[in-house]
C-alpha positions in Angstrom: 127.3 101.9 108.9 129.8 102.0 106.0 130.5 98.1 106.8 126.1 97.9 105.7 126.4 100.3 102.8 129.8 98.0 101.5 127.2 94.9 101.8 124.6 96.6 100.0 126.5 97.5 97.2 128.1 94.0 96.9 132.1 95.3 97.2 134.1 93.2 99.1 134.1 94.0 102.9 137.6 92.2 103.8 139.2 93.5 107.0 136.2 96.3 107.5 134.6 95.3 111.3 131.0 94.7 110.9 130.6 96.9 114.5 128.9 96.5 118.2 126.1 95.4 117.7 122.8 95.6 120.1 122.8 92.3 122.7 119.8 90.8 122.1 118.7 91.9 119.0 121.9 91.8 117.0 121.1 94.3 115.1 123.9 96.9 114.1 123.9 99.5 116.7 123.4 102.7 114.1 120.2 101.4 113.3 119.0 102.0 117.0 120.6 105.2 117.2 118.9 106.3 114.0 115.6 105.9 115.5 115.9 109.6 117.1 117.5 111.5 114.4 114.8 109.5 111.8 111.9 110.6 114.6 113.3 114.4 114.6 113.1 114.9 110.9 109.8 113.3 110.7 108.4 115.7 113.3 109.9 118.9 111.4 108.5 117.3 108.1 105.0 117.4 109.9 105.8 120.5 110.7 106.5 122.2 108.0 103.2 120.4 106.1 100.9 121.9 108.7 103.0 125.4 108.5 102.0 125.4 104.8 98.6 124.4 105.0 98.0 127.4 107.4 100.3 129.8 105.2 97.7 128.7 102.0 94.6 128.4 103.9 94.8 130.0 107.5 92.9 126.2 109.0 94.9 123.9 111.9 94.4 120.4 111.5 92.0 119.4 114.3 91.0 115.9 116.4 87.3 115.7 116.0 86.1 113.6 119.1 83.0 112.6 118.3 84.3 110.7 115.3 86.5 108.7 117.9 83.8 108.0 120.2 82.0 106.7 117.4 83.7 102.8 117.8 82.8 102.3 121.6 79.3 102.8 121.2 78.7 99.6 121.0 80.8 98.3 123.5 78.6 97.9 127.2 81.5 99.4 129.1 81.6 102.9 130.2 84.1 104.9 129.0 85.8 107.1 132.0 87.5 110.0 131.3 89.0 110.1 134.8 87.0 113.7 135.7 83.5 114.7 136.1 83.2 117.6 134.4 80.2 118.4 132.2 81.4 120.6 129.6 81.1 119.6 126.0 83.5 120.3 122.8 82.1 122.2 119.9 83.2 121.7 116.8 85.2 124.8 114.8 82.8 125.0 112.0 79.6 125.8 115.0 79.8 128.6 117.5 79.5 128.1 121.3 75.6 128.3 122.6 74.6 131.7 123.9 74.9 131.5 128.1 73.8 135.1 128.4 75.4 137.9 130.3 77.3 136.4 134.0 
């Protein structure tokens, strides 16, 4: 990495080795490694945004399905969802229909 930050800067890289790099890319090799410790603070960054929005207003972030549904319905293919079950997801702002006592 130092031989990339030397090249960035414009000082003269001399004897420095430029380092392994990946075989068929050819990229530097600490850019591939950087992918997980670049992915781990992203996913604490998330984190921490979704911690603070429930700390201010107590609400999760939420998928809503029916919005994603919403491109296929013009498509003429089925869309399987691998199980048959017939249950149905409400969405958090509506409360479940009354079944009565079981």
């Amino acid at each position: 990495m130092h031989y990339a930050v030397f090249q960035a800067l414009g000082l003269d890289t001399g004897t420095l080795p430029e380092g392994p790099t990946t075989p068929d890319l050819e990229w530097p090799t600490w850019i591939v490694y950087s992918a997980v410790p670049l992915g781990s603070y992203l996913m604490c960054f998330r984190f921490l945004q979704v911690t603070w929005r429930f700390v201010r207003t107590g609400e999760l972030p939420h998928h809503d399905h029916a919005k994603s549904r919403a491109s296929t319905r013009g498509s003429r293919a089925p869309m399987s969802t691998g199980s048959r079950s017939t249950t149905t997801c409400t969405p958090r702002h509506e409360a479940p229909p009354d079944r009565g006592p079981s």
